[in-house]
ZAMARGU-4260 file (C-alpha; in steps of 0.2 Angstrom, whole numbers, plus 5000, padded with zeros to 4 digits):
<rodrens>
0) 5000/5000/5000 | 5012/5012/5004 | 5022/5009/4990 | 5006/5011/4977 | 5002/5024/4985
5) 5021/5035/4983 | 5022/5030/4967 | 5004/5037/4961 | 5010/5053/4970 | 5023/5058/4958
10) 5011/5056/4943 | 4998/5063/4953 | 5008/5082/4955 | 5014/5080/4938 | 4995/5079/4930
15) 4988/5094/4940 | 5005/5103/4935 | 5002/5098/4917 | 4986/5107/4918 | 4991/5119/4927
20) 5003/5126/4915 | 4988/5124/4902 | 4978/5135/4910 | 4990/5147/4911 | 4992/5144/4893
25) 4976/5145/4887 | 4973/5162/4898 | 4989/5170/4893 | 4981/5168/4873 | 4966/5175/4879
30) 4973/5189/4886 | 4983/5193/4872 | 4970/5192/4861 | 4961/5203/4869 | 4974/5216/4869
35) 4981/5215/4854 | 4968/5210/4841 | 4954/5218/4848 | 4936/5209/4848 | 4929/5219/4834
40) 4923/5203/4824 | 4914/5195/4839 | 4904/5210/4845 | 4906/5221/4828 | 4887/5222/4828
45) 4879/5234/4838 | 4866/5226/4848 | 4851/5233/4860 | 4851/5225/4875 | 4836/5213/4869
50) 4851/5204/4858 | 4862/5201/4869 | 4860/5183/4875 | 4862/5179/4856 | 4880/5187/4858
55) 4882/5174/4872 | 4878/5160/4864 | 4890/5163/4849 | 4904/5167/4861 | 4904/5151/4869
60) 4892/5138/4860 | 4874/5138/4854 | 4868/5130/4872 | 4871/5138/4887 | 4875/5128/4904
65) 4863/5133/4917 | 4869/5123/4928 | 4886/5128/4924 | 4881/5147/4927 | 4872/5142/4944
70) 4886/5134/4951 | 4899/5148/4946 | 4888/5161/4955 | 4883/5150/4969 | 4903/5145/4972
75) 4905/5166/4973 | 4892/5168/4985 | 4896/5155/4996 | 4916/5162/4996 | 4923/5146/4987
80) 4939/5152/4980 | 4944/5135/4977 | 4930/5136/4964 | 4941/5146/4954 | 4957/5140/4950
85) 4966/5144/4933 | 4958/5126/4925 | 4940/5131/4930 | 4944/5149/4924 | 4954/5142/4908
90) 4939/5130/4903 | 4924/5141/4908 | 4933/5158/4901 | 4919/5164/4891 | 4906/5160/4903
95) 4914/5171/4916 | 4919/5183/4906 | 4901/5188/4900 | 4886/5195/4910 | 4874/5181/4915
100) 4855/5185/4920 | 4852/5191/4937 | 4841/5177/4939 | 4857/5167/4941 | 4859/5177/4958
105) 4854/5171/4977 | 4846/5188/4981 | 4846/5178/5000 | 4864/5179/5000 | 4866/5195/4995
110) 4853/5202/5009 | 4864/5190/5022 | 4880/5196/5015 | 4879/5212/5013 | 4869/5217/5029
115) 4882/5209/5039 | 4897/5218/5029 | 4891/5234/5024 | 4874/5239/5034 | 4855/5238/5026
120) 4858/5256/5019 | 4870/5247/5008 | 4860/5233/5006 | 4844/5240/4998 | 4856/5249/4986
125) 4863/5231/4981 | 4845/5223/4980 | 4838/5237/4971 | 4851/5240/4958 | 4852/5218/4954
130) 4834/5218/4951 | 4834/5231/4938 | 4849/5229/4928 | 4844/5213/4919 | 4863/5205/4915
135) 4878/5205/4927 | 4897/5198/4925 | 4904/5189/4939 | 4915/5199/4945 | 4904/5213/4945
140) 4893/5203/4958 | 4906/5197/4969 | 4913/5214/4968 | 4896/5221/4977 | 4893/5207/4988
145) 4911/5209/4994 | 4919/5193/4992 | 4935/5202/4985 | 4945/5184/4985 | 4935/5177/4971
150) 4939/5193/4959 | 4959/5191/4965 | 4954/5175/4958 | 4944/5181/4941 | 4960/5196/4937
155) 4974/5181/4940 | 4962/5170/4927 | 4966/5186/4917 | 4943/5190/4917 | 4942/5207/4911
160) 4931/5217/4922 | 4924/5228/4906 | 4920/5218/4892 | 4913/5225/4875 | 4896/5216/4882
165) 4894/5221/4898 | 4891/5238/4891 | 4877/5233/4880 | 4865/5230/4894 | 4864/5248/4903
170) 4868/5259/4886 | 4852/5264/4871 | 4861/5259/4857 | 4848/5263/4844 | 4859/5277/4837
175) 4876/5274/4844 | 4889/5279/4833 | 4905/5267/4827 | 4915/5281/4833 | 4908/5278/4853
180) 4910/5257/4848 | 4927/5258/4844 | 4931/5268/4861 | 4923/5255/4870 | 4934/5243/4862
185) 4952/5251/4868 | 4944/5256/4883 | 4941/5239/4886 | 4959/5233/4879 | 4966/5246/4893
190) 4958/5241/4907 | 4963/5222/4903 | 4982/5229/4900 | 4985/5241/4915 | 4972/5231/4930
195) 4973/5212/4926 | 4989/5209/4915 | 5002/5222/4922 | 5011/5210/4933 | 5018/5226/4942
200) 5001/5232/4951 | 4996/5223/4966 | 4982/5212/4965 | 4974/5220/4981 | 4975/5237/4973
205) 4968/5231/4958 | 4954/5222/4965 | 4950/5238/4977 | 4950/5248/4962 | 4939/5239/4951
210) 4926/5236/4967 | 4925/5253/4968 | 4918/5258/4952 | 4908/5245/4951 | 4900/5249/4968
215) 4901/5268/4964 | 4888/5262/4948 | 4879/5254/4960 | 4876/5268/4971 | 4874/5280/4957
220) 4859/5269/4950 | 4851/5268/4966 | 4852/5285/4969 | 4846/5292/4954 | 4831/5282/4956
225) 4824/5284/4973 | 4806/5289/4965 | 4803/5272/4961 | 4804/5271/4942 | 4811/5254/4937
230) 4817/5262/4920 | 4838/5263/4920 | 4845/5283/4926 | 4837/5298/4915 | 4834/5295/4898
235) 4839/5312/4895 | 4857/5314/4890 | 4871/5323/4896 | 4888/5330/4891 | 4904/5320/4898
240) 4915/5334/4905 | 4927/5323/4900 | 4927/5315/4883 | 4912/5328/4878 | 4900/5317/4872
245) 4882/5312/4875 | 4883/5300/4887 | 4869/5286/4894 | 4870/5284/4910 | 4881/5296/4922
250) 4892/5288/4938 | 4892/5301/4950 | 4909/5300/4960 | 4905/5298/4979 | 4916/5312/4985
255) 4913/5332/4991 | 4914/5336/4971 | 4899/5326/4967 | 4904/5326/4949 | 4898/5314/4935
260) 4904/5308/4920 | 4901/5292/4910 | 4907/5273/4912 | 4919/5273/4900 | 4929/5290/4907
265) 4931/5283/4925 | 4937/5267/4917 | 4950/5277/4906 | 4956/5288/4919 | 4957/5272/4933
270) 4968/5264/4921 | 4978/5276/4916 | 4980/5289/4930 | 4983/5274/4942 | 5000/5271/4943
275) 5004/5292/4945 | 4994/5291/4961 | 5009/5288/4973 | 5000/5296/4989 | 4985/5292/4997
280) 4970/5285/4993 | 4970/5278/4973 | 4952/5280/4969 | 4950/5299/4966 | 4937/5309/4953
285) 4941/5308/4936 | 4935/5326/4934 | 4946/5334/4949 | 4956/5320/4956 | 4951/5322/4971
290) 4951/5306/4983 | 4933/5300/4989 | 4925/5310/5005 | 4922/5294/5019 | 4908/5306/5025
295) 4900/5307/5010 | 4883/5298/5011 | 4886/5288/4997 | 4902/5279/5004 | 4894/5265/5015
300) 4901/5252/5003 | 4917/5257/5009 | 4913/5249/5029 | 4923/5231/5030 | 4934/5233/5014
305) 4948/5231/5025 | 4957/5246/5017 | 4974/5248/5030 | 4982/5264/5036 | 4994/5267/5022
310) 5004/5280/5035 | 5007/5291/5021 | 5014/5306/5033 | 5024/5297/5043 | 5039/5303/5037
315) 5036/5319/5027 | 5042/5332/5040 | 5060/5322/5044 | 5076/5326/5032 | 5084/5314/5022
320) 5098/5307/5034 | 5083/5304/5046 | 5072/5296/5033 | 5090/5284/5030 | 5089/5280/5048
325) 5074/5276/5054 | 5073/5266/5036 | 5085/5257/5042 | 5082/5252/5058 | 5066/5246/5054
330) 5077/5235/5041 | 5089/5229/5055 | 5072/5223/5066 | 5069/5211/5054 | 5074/5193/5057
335) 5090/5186/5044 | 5083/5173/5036 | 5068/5161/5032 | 5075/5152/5045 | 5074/5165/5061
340) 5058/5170/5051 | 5047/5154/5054 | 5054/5157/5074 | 5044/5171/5074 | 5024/5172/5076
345) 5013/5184/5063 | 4997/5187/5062 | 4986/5178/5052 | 4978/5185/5033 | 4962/5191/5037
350) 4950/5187/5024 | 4945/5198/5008 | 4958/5210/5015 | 4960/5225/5003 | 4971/5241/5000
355) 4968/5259/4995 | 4985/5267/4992 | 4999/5257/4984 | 5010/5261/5000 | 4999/5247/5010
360) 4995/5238/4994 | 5016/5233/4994 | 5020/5231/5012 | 5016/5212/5010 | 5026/5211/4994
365) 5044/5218/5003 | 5048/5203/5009 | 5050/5198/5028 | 5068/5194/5032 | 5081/5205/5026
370) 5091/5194/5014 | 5073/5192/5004 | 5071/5212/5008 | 5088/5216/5000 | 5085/5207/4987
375) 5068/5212/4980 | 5074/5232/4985 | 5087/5229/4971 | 5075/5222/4958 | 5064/5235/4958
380) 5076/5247/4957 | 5084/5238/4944 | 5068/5236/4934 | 5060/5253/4937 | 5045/5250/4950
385) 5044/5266/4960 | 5032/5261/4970 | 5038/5246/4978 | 5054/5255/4980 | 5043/5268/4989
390) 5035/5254/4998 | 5054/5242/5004 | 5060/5263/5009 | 5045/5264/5021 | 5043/5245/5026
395) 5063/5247/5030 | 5079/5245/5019 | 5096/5247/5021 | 5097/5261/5006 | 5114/5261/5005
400) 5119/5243/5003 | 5130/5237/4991 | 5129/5222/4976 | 5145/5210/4972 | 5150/5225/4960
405) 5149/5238/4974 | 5134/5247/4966 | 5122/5253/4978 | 5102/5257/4976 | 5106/5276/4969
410) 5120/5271/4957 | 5108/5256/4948 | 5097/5270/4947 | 5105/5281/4939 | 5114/5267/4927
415) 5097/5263/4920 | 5091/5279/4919 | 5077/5279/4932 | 5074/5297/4937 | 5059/5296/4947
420) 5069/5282/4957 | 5085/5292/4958 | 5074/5308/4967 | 5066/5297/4979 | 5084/5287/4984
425) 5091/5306/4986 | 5076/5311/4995 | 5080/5296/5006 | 5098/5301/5008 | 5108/5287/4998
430) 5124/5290/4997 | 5128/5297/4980 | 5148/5297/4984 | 5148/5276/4980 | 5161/5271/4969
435) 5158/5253/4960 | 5173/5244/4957 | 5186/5247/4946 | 5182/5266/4951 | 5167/5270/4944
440) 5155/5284/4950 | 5138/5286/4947 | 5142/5304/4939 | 5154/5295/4927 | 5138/5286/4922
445) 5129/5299/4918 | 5140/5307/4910 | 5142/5292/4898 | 5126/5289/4894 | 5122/5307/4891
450) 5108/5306/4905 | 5106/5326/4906 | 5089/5326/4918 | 5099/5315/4931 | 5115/5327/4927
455) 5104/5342/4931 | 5096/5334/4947 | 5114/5330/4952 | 5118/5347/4951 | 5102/5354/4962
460) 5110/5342/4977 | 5127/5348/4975 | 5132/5332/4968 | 5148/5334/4956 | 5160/5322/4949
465) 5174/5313/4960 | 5188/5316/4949 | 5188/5298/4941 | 5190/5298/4920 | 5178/5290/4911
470) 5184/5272/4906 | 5181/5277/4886 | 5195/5291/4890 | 5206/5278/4900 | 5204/5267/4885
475) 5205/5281/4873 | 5223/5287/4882 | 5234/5270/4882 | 5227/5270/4861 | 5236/5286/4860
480) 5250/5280/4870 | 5252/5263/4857 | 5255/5270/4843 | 5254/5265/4828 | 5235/5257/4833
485) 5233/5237/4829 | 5217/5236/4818 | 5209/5220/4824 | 5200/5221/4806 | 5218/5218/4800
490) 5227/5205/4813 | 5211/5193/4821 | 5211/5176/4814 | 5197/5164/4819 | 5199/5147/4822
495) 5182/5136/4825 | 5185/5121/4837 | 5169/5114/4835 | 5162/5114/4818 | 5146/5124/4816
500) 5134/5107/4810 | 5143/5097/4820 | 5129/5086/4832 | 5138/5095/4849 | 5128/5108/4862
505) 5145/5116/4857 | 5143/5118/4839 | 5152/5133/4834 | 5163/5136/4847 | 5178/5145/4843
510) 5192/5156/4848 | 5198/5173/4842 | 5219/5178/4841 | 5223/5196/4843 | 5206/5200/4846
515) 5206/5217/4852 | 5222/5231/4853 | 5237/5228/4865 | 5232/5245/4873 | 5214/5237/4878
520) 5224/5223/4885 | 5236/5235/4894 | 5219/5243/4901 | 5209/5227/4907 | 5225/5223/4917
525) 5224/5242/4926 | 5206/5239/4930 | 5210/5221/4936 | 5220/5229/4950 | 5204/5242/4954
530) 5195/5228/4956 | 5195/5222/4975 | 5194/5203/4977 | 5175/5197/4980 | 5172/5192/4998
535) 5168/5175/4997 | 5185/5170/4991 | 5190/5164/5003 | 5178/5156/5012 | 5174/5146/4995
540) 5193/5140/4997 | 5190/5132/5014 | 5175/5125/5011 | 5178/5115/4995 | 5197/5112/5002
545) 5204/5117/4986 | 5214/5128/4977 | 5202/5142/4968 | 5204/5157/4958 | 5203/5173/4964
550) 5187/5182/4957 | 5187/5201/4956 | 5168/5209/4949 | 5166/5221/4937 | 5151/5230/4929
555) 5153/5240/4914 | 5139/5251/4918 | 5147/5265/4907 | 5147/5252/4893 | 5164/5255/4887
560) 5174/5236/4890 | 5156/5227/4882 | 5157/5239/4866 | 5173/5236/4862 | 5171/5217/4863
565) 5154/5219/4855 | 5163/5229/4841 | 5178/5215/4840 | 5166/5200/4840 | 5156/5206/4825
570) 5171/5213/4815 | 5178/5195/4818 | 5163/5183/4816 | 5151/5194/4805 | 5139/5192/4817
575) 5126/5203/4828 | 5130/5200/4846 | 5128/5209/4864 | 5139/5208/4878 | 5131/5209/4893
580) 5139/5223/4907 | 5145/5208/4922 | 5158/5200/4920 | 5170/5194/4932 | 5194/5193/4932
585) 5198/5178/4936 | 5218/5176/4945 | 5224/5159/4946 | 5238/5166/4957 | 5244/5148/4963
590) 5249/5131/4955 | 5237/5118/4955 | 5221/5127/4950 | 5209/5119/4943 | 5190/5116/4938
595) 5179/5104/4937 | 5169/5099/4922 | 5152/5109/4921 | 5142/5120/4911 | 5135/5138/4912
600) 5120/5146/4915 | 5111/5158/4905 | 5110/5176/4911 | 5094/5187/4907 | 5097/5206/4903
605) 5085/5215/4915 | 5080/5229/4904 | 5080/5220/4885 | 5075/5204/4893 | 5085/5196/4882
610) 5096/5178/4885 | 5113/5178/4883 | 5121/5159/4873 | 5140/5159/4874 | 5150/5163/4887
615) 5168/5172/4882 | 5184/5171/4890 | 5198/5182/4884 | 5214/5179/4892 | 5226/5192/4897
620) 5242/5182/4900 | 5251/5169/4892 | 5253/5149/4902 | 5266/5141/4894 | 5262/5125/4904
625) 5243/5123/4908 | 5230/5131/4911 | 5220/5124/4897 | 5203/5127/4893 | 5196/5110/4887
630) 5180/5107/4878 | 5172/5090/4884 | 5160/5078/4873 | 5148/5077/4888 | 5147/5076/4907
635) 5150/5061/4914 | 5136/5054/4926 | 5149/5045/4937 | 5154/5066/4944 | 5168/5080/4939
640) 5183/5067/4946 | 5177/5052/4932 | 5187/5052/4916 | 5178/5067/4902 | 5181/5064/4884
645) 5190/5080/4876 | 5185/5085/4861 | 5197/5104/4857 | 5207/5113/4871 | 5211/5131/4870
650) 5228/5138/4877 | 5228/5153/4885 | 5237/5165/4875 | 5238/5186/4878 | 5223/5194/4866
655) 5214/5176/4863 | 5197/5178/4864 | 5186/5162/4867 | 5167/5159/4862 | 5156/5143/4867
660) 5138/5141/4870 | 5133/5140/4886 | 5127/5120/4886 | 5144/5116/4881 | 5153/5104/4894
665) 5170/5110/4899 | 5184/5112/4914 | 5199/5120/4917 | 5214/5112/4916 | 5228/5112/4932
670) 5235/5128/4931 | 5257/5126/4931 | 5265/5144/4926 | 5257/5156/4937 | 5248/5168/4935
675) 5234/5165/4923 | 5221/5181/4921 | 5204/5181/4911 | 5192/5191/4908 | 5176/5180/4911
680) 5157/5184/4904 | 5143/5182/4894 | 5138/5186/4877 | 5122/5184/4865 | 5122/5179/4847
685) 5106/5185/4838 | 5113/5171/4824 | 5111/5155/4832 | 5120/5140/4826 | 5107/5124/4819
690) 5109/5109/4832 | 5103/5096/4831 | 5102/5087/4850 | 5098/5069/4850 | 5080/5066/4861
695) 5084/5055/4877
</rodrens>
C-alpha cells in the first residue's frame, strides 16, 4: 500500500501541473487576444440590449449551461475560492467573462452578505440595483457582495472586468455611433492591459480599484432612482465633461465634488492615472482628482473593505539622513533569514483584505527577512518599480547597501536611467559618493550615457564628479600612447574548434587571436587591479578544500569594456551580438588550480530581457604549461573526478578571445605557470547556430 500509493504521488503532481501550466496557457492567449487583436469581429454588431444573449451563445456555443452558470455564482456567494482555480477559469473563460442574467443570483445571500458587511443602507442599494439591471458579470457581483478573493481569483484568470458586452445592457444603442463602439473597444483593451495583465500592480489594489467603480455604479443607480421608476438613470442625455460626448448613464463619484461623468471615462482615467497616484487613497474623481470623502453619504460600501492605514505622513516632516535612519532600523528589526523567520509568530491573513493606496498595497510584497528584503529592493530598482521602491523605503531597507559590484540602490538607478527612482533614493539620503569597482562613480555614468535630467538633478544636490575619468577616455589614452593602433579588422584570425553542423551543444565554438588592441589589454590589466577581490573567496577555498581562483567583479555600467568586445566580435565573426555589462577577472595566482567539468548558465538582461548563449573568455596572460581550457563531449554521470572525453582545448594566450555556448561541457585544466588572468562573461548571438540534439 504504501508503496502504490508513493508511486501514484509523483504522477499525481505531475497531471495537475500539466494542467496547470495549460491553463495558464490558454489564459495567457486570451489575454493577448484581447489586447492586441481587439474583439471587433465577435461584437462588431451593435446590439440593443434585447440581443444580447444571442452574443452569448456565439461566444461560447449555441447552448448555454445553466447549471454551469448556477454553480459559478453559487461557488462566489458561498466564498469558494477553490472554485476558481486557473483550469476552472481556463475551461469556463467565456462563461465568466460575459454578463449572466440576474436570475442566476441568490438575492438571499446578498441580503445576508451584505447586511452583515456593509449595513442595510448598503443593502437596499445592492438589491435594488440587481433587480433592475437585467445582466451581470461575475466579478461585477462578487465585487458588490464583497467577496474580493473570488475577483483576485477572476483578474489572476486574466477576466476582464469591462467587456465590450457588459456595456450593452445599461447603454440605448439605437443610434450609437462606430466612433463611441470603437472607444469602448480600447477602453476595454486598457483596462485588461494596465488592471489584470500588468504583473507590476498589486492584486489588492487592483481588486480595490475595480470594486470601487463598480459599487460607485451601483450607488449611482440607486440614487438616481429613489422615485421608484424601474426604468435605468434619466433617459435624457448629458455632456461628459470629459470626453464631451452624449453619454447614457452618468456615475456620480462619491466624493465632496459630486461630479459625474460616463462609464467609460472613469474606466479610462482608473487605468491610466493609476500608477501616477503615489499618495494616498487611489480612487479619486476623474473630473478633479480628488480622493473620495468617507463622510460622504454615498460611501457606506466602503465599511469592511479592510482598506489599511497606508501611513502616508509618517515621514514627510523628517530630512533625508533621518528618513535613511529610521529606514534602516526598521530593516535591522527584521529577522536574517527564512530560517529565524518561521521562529517568529505573525498574524494571520484576514480574509477579503484590501488596500487603497499602493504604499499598504506593497507592504506584504517587501519581503519579511532581510536577505529576501535586499533582494527584492534591488530588483525593483533595477527594473524601474517606484512604488515598491517607495514601499521596501517605508517598510525598512538598508538604502545604502552594496551588490557584488559595489553598486548601491542610487547608482543602479541612475545606470538605467530611472529618474523618478534616483529623486526618491536622494530624497532618502543614499549615498551618492559610491564608487563601483574598478572606480566608477555614478556621475561618470551619467555622463556616459548622456543622462542630462539625472545630470541636472545631480547638480540641484550639490552632487559633482569625484575626479575619476571615464573608462572610454582611459581606453582612449593608452590607444594614444600605442602608437601605431593594431586594427583587429587587420590581425584577428578565427579558428572554429567545433564545427558549426557538427551534432555537439557546442557547435560553433571557437576562439579569436589578437582580438582586440594591445592597449585594451594594457587597460583590462589596470582595471583588474581596481577591482578588489569578491568576499567569498576565501571562504569558498576552505569550504571545498581546494585551490580556487581569485574572482574580482566588474560591471561595465558606462558600457565602454562590452562595446569594444561587442565591436571586436562582429568585425571578427560577422555576426550581431551583445555583451552583457557583468563579468568577472579571474587570477589563478597559485599552481594547482583547477576546475571541474560543468556547464554555464544563462544570464537574462534586465531591461532588454533578452538571454545571453555563449560565454567568452579572453585571456590576458600567456601559460606556457597549463592552464587549458578544454571542451568536453559530455558530462559524465559517474561526477567532475570520472574520466571526460575532450574534444578541442584552448591555450591561453595574451589577446585570445574564446566563444562557446553555454550548454557546452567543459573544465579548466591544472594551472602550472602562474599567473593565469581572464576576463570572464557572457555574450548573446542573435545568429544561432542549427543543432541538432539527439532526444533522450
Amino acid at each position: 500500500m504504501n508503496n502504490s500509493h508513493s508511486s501514484s504521488g509523483p504522477t499525481w503532481r505531475s497531471s495537475r501541473t500539466r494542467d496547470r501550466n495549460k491553463a495558464r496557457f490558454l489564459i495567457r492567449s486570451h489575454v493577448a487576444a484581447e489586447c492586441e487583436e481587439g474583439r471587433e469581429e465577435e461584437c462588431g454588431r451593435l446590439l440593443p440590449e434585447s440581443e444580447l444573449l444571442l452574443v452569448q451563445q456565439a461566444s461560447y456555443g449555441d447552448n448555454i449551461d445553466a447549471e454551469i452558470i448556477s454553480n459559478v455564482f453559487k461557488a462566489a456567494s458561498d466564498g469558494n475560492t477553490s472554485h476558481f482555480s486557473l483550469k476552472c477559469i481556463a475551461d469556463h473563460y467565456k462563461l465568466i467573462l460575459l454578463p449572466q442574467s440576474h436570475e442566476y443570483l441568490s438575492l438571499y445571500k446578498v441580503t445576508t452578505l451584505c447586511t452583515s458587511r456593509f449595513g442595510e443602507e448598503y443593502t437596499k442599494a445592492a438589491l435594488y440595483y440587481i433587480q433592475h439591471i437585467r445582466y451581470f458579470t461575475l466579478m461585477e457581483y462578487a465585487s458588490i457582495i464583497g467577496e474580493y478573493g473570488i475577483v483576485t481569483s477572476l483578474i489572476k484568470g486574466g477576466i476582464n472586468p469591462l467587456p465590450v458586452e457588459s456595456l450593452l445592457r445599461v447603454s440605448n444603442y439605437e443610434n450609437v455611433s462606430a466612433t463611441r463602439h470603437r472607444r469602448e473597444q480600447e477602453v476595454s483593451k486598457l483596462v485588461l492591459r494596465k488592471l489584470v495583465a500588468n504583473i507590476h500592480l498589486p492584486k489588492t489594489l487592483a481588486v480595490y480599484m475595480i470594486k470601487s467603480i463598480f459599487v460607485m455604479k451601483m450607488w449611482s443607480f440607486y440614487l438616481g432612482n429613489q422615485n421608484g421608476n424601474n426604468d435605468l438613470p434619466s433617459e435624457q442625455r448629458q455632456v461628459c465633461p470629459i470626453c464631451q460626448h452624449e453619454e447614457l448613464p452618468f456615475i456620480t463619484f462619491p466624493g465632496i465634488c459630486n461630479h459625474s461623468c460616463c462609464e467609460l471615462c472613469h474606466w479610462n482615467v482608473a487605468a491610466t492615472k493609476l500608477h501616477d497616484r503615489q499618495e494616498g487613497d487611489v480612487f479619486q474623481c476623474p473630473v478633479c482628482c480628488q480622493p473620495s470623502s468617507s463622510s460622504d453619504a454615498t460611501l457606506h460600501h466602503n465599511a469592511g473593505d479592510g482598506c489599511g492605514d497606508n501611513g502616508e505622513d509618517e515621514y514627510c516632516d523628517k530630512d533625508p539622513s533621518q528618513r535613511c535612519q529610521f529606514s534602516l532600523e526598521k530593516f535591522l528589526d527584521l529577522p536574517e533569514n527564512g530560517k529565524e523567520l518561521r521562529r517568529v509568530k505573525r498574524p494571520s491573513k484576514k480574509k477579503n483584505k484590501i488596500y487603497s493606496s499602493w504604499t499598504a498595497a506593497l507592504e506584504a510584497s517587501c519581503g519579511q527577512s532581510k536577505d529576501v528584503r535586499r533582494d527584492k529592493f534591488m530588483r525593483y530598482v533595477n527594473t524601474g518599480a517606484t512604488h515598491h521602491c517607495r514601499a521596501c523605503l517605508r517598510a525598512g531597507v538598508d538604502v545604502n547597501d552594496t551588490n557584488e559590484f559595489n553598486q548601491n540602490a542610487l547608482y543602479i538607478a541612475t545606470w538605467r536611467n530611472h529618474f523618478e527612482i534616483v529623486k526618491l533614493l536622494l530624497e532618502w539620503g543614499a549615498d551618492p559618493t559610491v564608487v563601483a569597482n574598478g572606480n566608477l562613480s555614478l556621475w561618470n555614468v551619467a555622463m556616459a550615457h548622456g543622462y542630462h535630467d539625472i545630470l541636472g538633478l545631480f547638480q540641484q544636490w550639490g552632487i559633482r564628479g569625484m575626479g575619476y575619468p571615464l573608462l572610454k577616455s582611459r581606453i582612449q589614452s593608452k590607444i594614444d600612447k600605442n602608437s601605431p593602433i593594431q586594427e583587429v579588422d587587420e590581425y584577428s584570425t578565427v579558428t572554429y574548434l567545433i564545427s558549426q553542423s557538427a551534432d555537439h551543444p557546442g557547435a560553433g565554438s571557437c576562439y579569436i587571436d589578437n582580438a582586440v588592441p594591445e592597449a585594451f589589454l594594457q587597460f583590462l590589466e589596470e582595471l583588474h587591479l581596481d577591482t578588489p577581490v569578491a568576499d567569498d573567496c576565501d571562504i569558498k577555498k576552505k569550504k571545498k578544500n581546494r585551490v580556487c581562483s581569485l574572482r574580482h567583479n566588474f560591471c561595465d555600467s558606462e558600457n565602454a569594456v562590452c562595446g569594444t568586445l561587442t565591436t571586436c566580435i562582429e568585425k571578427a565573426l560577422s555576426k550581431s551580438s551583445m555583451t552583457f555589462p557583468a563579468m568577472r577577472f579571474l587570477h589563478y595566482d597559485t599552481p594547482g588550480s583547477v576546475l571541474p567539468p560543468h556547464v554555464d548558465l544563462t544570464k537574462v538582461d534586465v531591461i532588454t530581457q533578452k538571454r545571453s548563449t555563449h560565454t567568452f573568455i579572453l585571456y590576458l596572460h600567456d601559460c606556457e604549461h597549463g592552464g587549458e581550457t578544454a571542451l568536453l563531449k559530455e558530462l559524465s554521470p559517474d561526477g567532475p573526478s570520472a574520466h571526460h572525453e575532450v574534444v578541442a582545448q584552448v591555450k591561453p594566450k595574451r589577446g585570445r578571445l574564446l566563444l562557446f555556448p553555454h550548454i557546452c561541457p567543459h573544465e579548466g585544466k591544472e594551472v602550472i605557470s602562474t599567473p593565469k588572468l581572464l576576463l570572464r562573461g557572457e555574450v548573446m548571438m542573435e545568429e544561432k547556430y542549427e543543432i541538432d540534439i539527439p532526444r533522450l
